[in-house]
C-alpha positions as a Markdown table, in Angstrom:
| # | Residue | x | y | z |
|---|---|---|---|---|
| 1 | Unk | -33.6 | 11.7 | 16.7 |
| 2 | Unk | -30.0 | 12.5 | 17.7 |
| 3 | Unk | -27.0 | 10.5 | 15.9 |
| 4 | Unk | -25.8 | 7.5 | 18.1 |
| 5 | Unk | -22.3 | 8.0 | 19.2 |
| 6 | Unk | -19.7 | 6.5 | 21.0 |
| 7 | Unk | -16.4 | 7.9 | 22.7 |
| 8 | Unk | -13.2 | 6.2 | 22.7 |
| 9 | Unk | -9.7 | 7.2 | 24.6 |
| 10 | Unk | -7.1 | 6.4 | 23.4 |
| 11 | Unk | -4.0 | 7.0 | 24.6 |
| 12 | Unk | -4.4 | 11.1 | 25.6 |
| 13 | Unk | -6.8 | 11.5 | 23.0 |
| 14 | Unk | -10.9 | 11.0 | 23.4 |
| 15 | Unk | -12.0 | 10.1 | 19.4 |
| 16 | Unk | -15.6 | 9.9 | 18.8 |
| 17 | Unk | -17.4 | 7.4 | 16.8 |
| 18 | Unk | -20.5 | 8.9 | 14.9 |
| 19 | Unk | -23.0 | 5.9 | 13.8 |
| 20 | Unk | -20.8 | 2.9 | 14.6 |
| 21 | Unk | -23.6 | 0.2 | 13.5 |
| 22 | Unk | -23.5 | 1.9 | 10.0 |
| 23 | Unk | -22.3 | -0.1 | 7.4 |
| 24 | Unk | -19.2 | 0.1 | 5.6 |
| 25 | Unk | -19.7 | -2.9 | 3.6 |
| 26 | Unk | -23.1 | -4.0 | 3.3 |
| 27 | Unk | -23.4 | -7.2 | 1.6 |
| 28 | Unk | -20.7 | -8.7 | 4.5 |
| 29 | Unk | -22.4 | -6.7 | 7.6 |
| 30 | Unk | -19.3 | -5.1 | 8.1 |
| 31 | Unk | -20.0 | -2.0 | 10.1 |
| 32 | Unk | -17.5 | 0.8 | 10.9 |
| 33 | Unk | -17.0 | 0.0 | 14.6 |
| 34 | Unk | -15.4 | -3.5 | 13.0 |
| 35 | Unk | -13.4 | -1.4 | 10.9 |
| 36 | Unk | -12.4 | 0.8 | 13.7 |
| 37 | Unk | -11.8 | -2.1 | 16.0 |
| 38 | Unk | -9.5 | -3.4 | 13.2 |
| 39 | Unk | -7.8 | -0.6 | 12.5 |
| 40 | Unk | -7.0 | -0.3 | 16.5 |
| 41 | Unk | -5.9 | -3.9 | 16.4 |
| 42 | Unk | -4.0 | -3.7 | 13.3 |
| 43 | Unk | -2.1 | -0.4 | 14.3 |
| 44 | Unk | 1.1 | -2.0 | 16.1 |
| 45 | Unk | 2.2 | -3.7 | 13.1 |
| 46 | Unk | 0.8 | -0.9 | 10.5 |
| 47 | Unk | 1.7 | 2.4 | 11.9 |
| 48 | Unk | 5.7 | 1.7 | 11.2 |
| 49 | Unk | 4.4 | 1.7 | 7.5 |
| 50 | Unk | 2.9 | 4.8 | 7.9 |
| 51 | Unk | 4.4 | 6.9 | 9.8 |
| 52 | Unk | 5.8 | 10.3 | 8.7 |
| 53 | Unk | 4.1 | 10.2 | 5.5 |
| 54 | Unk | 1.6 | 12.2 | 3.7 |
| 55 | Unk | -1.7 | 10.3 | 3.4 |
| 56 | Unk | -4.6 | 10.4 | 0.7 |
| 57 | Unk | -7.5 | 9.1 | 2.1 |
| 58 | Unk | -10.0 | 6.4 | 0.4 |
| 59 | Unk | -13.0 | 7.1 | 2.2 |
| 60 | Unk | -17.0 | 5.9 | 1.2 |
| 61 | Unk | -18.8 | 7.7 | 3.6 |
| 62 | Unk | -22.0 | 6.1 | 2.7 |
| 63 | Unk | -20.4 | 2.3 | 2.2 |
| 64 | Unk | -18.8 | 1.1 | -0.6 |
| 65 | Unk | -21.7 | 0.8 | -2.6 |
| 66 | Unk | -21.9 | 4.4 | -2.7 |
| 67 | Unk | -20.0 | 7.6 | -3.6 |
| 68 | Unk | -16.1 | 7.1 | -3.9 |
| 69 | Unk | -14.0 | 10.2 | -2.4 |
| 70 | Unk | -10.4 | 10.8 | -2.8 |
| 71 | Unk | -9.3 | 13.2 | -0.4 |
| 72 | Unk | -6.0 | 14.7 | -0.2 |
| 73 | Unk | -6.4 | 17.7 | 1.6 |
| 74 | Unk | -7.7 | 18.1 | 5.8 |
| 75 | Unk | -10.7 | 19.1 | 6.3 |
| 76 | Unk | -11.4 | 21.9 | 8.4 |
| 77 | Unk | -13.0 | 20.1 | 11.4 |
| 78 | Unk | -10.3 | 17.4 | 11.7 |
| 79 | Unk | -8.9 | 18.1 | 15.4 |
| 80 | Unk | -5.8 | 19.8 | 16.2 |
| 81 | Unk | -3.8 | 17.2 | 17.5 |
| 82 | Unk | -4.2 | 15.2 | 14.2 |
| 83 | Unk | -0.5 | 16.1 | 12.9 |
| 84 | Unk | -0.3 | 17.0 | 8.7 |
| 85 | Unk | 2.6 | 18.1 | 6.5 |
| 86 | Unk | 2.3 | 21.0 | 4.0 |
| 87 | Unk | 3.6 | 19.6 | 0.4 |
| 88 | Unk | 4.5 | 21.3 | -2.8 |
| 89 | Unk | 2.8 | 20.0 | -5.9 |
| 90 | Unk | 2.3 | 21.2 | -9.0 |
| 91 | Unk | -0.2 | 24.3 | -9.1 |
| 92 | Unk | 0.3 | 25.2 | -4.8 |
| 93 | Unk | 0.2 | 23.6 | -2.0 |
| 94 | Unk | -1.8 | 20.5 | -0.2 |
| 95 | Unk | -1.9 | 20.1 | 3.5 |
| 96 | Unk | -1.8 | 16.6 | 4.0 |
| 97 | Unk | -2.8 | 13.9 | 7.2 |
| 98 | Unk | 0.0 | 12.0 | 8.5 |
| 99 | Unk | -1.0 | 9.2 | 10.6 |
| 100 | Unk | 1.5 | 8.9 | 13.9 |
| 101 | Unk | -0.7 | 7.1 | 16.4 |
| 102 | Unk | -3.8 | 4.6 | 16.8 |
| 103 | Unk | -5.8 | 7.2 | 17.7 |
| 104 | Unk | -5.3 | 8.6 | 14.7 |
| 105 | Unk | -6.0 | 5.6 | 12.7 |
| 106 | Unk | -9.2 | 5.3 | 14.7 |
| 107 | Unk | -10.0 | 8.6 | 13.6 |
| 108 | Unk | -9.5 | 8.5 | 10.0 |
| 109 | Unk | -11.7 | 5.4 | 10.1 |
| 110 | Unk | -14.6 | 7.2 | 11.9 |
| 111 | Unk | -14.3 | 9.0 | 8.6 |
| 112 | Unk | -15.1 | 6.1 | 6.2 |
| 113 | Unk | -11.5 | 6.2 | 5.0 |
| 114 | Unk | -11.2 | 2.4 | 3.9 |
| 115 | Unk | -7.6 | 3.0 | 3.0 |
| 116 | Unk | -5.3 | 5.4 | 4.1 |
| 117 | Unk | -2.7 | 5.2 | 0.8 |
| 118 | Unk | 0.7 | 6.6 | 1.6 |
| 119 | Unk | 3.8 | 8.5 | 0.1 |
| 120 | Unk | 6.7 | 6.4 | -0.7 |
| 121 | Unk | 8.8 | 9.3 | 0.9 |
| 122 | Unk | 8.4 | 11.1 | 4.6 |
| 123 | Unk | 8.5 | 14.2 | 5.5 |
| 124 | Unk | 11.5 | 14.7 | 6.6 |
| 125 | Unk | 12.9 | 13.9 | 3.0 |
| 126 | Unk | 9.5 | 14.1 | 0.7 |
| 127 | Unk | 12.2 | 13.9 | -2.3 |
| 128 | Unk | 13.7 | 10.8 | -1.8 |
| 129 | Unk | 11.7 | 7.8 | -1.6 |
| 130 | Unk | 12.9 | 4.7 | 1.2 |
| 131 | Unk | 11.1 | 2.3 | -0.4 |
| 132 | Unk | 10.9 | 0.9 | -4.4 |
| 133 | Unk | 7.3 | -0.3 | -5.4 |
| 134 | Unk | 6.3 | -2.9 | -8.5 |
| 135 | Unk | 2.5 | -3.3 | -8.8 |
| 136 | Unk | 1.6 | -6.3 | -10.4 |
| 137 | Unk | -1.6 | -5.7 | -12.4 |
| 138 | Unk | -3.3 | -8.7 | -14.1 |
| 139 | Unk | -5.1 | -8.4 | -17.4 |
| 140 | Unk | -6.8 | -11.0 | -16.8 |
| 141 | Unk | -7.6 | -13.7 | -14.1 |
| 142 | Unk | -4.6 | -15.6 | -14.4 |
| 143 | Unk | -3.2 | -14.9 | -11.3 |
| 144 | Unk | -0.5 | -17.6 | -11.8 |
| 145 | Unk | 1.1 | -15.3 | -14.3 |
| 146 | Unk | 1.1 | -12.5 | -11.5 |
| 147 | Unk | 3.2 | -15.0 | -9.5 |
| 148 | Unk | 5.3 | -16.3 | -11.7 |
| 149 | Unk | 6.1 | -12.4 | -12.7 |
| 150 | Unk | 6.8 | -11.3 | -8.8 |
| 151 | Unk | 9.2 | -14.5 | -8.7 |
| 152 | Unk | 11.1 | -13.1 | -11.8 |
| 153 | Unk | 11.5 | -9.6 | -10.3 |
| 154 | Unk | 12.7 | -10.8 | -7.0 |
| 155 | Unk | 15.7 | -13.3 | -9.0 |
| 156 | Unk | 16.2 | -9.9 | -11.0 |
| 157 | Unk | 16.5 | -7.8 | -8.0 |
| 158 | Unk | 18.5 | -10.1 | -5.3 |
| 159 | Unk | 20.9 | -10.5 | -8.7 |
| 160 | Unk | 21.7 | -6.4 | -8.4 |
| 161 | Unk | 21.6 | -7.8 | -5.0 |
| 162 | Unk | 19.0 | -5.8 | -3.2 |
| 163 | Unk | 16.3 | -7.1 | -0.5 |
| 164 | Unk | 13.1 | -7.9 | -2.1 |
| 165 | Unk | 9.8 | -8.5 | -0.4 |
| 166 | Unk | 6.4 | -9.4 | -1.3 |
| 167 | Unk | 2.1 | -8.2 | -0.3 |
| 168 | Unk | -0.5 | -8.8 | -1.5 |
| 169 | Unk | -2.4 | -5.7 | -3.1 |
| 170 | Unk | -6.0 | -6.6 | -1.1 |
| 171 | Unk | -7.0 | -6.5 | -4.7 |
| 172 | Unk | -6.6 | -8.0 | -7.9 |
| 173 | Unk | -2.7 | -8.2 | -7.8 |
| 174 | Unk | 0.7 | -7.9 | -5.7 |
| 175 | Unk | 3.8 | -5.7 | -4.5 |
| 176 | Unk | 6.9 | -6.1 | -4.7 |
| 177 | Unk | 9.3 | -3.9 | -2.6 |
| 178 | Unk | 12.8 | -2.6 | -1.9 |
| 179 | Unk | 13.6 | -1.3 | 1.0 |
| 180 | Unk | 15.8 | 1.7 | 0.4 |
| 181 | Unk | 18.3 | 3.9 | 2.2 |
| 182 | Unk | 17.1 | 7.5 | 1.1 |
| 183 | Unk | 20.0 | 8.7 | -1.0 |
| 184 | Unk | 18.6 | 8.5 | -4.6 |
| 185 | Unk | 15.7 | 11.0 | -5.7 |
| 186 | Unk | 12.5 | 9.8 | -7.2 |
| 187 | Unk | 13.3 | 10.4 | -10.4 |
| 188 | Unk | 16.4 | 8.2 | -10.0 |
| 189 | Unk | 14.3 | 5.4 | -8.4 |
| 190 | Unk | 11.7 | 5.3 | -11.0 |
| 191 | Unk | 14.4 | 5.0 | -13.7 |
| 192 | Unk | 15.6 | 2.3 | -12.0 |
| 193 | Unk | 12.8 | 0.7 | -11.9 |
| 194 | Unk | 11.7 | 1.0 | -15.1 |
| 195 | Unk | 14.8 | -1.0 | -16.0 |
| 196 | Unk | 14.1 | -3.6 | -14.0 |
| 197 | Unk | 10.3 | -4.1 | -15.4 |
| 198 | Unk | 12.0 | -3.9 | -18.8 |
| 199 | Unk | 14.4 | -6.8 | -18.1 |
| 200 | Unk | 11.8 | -8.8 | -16.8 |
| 201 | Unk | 9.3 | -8.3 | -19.5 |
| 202 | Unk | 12.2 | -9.1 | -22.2 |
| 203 | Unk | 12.3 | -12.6 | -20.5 |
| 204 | Unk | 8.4 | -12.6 | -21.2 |
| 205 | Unk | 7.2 | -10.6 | -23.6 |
| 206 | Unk | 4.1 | -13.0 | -24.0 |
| 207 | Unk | 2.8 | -13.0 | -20.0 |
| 208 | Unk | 4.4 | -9.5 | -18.8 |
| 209 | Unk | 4.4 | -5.8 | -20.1 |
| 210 | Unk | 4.9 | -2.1 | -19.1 |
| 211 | Unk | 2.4 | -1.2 | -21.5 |
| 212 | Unk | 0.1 | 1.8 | -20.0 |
| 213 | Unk | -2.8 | 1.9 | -21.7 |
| 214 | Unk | -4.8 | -1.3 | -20.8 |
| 215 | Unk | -6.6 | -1.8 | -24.6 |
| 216 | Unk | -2.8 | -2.6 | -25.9 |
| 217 | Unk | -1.9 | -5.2 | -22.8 |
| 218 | Unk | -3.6 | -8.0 | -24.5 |
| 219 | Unk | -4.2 | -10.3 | -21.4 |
| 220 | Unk | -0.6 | -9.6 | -20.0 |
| 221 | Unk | 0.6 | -8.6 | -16.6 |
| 222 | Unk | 0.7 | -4.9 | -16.3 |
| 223 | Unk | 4.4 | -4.0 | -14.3 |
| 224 | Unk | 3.5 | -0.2 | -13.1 |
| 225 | Unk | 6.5 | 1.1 | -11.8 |
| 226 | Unk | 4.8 | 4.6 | -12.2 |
| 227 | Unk | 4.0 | 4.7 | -8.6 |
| 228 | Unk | 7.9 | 5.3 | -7.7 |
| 229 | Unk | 7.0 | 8.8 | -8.9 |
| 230 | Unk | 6.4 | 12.0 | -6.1 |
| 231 | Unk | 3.8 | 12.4 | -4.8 |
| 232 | Unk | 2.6 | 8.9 | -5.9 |
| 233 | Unk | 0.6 | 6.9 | -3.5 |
| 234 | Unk | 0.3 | 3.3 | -3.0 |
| 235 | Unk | -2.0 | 0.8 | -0.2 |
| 236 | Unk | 0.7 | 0.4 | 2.6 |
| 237 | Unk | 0.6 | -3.3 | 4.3 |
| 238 | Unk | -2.0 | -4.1 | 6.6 |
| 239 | Unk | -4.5 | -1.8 | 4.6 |
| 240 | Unk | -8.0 | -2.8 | 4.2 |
| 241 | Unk | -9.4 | -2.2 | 0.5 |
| 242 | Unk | -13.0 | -1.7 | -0.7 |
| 243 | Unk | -13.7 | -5.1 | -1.8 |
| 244 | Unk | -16.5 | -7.8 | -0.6 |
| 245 | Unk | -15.5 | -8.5 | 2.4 |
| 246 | Unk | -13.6 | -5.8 | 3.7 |
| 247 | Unk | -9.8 | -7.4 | 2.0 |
| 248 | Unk | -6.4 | -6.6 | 3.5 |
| 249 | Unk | -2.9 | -5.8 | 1.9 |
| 250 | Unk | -1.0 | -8.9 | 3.9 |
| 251 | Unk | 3.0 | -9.5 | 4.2 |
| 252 | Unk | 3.8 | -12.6 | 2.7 |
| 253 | Unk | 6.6 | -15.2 | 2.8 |
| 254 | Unk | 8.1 | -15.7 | -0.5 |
| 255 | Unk | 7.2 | -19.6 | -0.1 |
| 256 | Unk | 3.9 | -18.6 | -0.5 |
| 257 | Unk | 3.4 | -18.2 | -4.3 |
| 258 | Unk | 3.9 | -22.1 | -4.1 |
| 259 | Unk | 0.5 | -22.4 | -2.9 |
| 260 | Unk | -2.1 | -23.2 | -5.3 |
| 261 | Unk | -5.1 | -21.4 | -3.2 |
| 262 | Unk | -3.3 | -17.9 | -2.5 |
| 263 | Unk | -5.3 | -15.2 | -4.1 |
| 264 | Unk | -4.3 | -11.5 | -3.8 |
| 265 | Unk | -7.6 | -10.9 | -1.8 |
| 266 | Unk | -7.8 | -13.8 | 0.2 |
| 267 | Unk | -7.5 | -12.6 | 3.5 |
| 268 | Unk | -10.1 | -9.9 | 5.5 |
| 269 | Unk | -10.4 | -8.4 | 8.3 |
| 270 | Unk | -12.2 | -11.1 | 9.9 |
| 271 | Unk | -9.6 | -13.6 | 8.9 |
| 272 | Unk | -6.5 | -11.6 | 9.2 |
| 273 | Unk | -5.8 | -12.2 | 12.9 |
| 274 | Unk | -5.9 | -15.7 | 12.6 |
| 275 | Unk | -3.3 | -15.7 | 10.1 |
| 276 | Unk | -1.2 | -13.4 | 12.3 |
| 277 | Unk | -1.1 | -15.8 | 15.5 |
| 278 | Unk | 0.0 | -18.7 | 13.2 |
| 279 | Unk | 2.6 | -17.2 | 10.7 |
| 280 | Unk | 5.6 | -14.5 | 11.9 |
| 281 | Unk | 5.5 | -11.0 | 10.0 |
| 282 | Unk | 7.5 | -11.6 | 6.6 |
| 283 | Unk | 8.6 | -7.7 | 7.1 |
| 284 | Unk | 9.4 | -7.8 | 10.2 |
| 285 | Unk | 12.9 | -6.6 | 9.4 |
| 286 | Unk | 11.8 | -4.8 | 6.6 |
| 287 | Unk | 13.5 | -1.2 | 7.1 |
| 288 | Unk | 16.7 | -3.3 | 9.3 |
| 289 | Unk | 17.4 | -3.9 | 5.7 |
| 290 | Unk | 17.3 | -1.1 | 3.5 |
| 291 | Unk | 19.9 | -0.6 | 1.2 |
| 292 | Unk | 21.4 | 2.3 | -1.1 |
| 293 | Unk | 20.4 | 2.5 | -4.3 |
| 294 | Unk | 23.3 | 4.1 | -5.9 |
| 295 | Unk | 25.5 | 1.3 | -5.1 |
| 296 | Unk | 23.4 | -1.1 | -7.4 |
| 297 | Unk | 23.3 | 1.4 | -10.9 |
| 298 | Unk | 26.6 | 0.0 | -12.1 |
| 299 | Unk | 25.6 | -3.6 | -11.9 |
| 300 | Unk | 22.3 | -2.9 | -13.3 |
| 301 | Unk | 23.9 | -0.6 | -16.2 |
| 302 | Unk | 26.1 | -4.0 | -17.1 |
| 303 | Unk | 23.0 | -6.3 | -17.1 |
| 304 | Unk | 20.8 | -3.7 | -18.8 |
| 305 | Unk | 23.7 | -3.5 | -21.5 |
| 306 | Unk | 23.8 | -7.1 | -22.1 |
C-alpha cells in the first residue's frame, strides 16, 4: 500500500508531507500534520530567532516514545533550496541546516525534528555570539527556587546594566538572556557569564550552584552557563520540546514568576495561541536592544572584586 502524502506550497516552494496522521506524541494524539501546522503558525514570531544560524535537529522519527536522533549534519536527500552553512569544529567540518523561511520549518518538521536547537552565533560571525544564555536547571521539583534564581540574575545583570529577558525552557527549567551586540568572542562571553552565576550562587550557596556533575548538586539549582560556548546549542523561543503534550519554549513577562501556577512546561501547542492573542510578545524588542558586552567588564570586574 503506497505512503499517504500530502503537498504543501509554500511560498515558491511545494514541501511534501509523508504520513501526516502519524503520531509524534502518542499518548496526546498529536500527529505530525499538528506539528507542521504549528510550526507554520508559529514561524512569524520564531523565524527572527533562528535565522542565520546553524541548526541541530531533535528529531523522533518514530514518536517520542521511540528512538532519539541528534542530527547535526544534512542529509543527502534534503532539497536544494533548503540553505546550510559549512562550520569548522574540532576533527573537520559539519554542513549544517539553517532555517530562513516557513517552508523550511515545515520541512524540518516532516522530518520528525521536534526541536530545531540553534547556535548562539550566525553565520555571518559564527565567533561571536549576539546573544548570552543562563539555563536554569532544577535538582529537584522546586520550581520556586528556579524563580527566585532567574529574579536574582536579572537584579545582577540590569546592575552591570544590561537587558535581561526571560523563557521558559518547554522543560523542566528557564532562560535567561542578553541580548548582545557581536563584539566579544565566545570565550569572552562565557567568562562573563561564569561570573555572573558565581555572584549569584555566593548570595545562595544553599538553593543555587555551578556545580557540573549532578551527584554533587545536592537538590540545588544547576546555573549552566556552559552553553555560551561555540558551537553550543540551546531550544530557541517558540520551540516545541519532546514532552507529554507536545510543550513550548514561551517568552515571558518578568511579572510572571509572581504567579503561583506558572510551570516551565505549562504551555503546548494546543494552548499556545491562546496565550498569544491575549498577552503581547515579551521579546518583541528583543535584538532593538542589544547591547556591547565590553562596555560592562569594568563594572563587573569592580563587583566581582568586592
Amino acid at each position: 500500500m503506497p505512503e499517504r502524502a500530502e503537498i504543501i506550497r509554500i511560498g515558491r516552494h511545494d514541501v511534501k508531507i509523508t504520513r501526516p496522521d502519524k503520531a509524534l506524541f502518542p499518548k496526546d494524539g498529536i500527529t505530525k500534520r499538528e506539528l507542521v501546522d504549528y510550526y507554520r503558525q508559529i514561524a512569524s514570531r520564531m523565524l527572527p530567532h533562528l535565522r542565520g544560524r546553524p541548526l541541530t535537529l531533535e528529531r523522533f522519527p518514530d514518536g517520542v516514545d521511540g528512538m532519539r536522533l541528534i542530527q547535526k549534519s544534512v542529509s543527502a536527500y534534503f532539497p536544494e533550496w533548503i540553505k546550510t552553512v559549512t562550520v569548522k569544529k574540532v576533527g573537520g567540518t559539519v554542513r549544517h541546516v539553517l532555517c530562513e523561511d516557513e517552508a523550511t520549518l515545515a520541512y524540518l518538521a516532516n522530518q520528525a525534528c521536534i526541536t530545531p536547537h540553534i547556535w548562539l552565533s550566525r553565520t555571518d560571525a559564527l565567533d561571536f555570539p549576539d546573544q548570552m544564555v543562563f539555563d536554569l536547571d532544577p535538582s529537584s521539583e522546586d520550581f520556586g527556587q528556579v524563580k527566585a534564581t532567574a529574579q536574582a540574575l536579572r537584579k545582577i545583570l540590569e546592575q552591570m546594566p544590561l537587558p535581561v529577558y526571560l523563557k521558559t525552557s518547554g522543560s523542566r527549567g528557564l532562560h535567561v538572556v542578553v541580548p548582545l551586540r557581536r563584539d566579544a568572542d565566545f570565550d569572552s562571553v562565557r567568562a562573563f557569564a561564569r561570573q555572573i552565576a558565581e555572584i549569584a550562587v555566593e548570595e545562595d550557596p544553599k538553593h543555587r550552584t555551578v556545580e557540573v556533575r549532578k551527584n554533587e548538586r545536592r537538590g540545588r539549582v544547576y546555573i549552566d552557563t556552559n552553553r555560551n560556548a561555540y558551537a553550543q546549542t540551546v531550544a530557541p523561543a517558540y520551540a516545541v520540546r519532546p514532552r507529554p503534550g507536545a510543550t513550548v519554549s514561551i517568552p515571558l513577562d518578568w511579572h510572571e514568576l509572581q504567579k503561583n501556577d506558572l510551570r516551565p512546561d505549562g504551555v503546548t501547542i494546543r494552548t499556545v495561541f491562546a496565550r498569544l492573542e491575549k498577552t503581547e510578545d515579551p521579546w518583541k524588542y528583543f535584538w532593538r536592544k542589544a547591547v556591547s558586552l565590553k562596555k560592562t567588564h569594568s563594572r563587573l570586574e569592580e563587583r566581582y572584586a568586592a
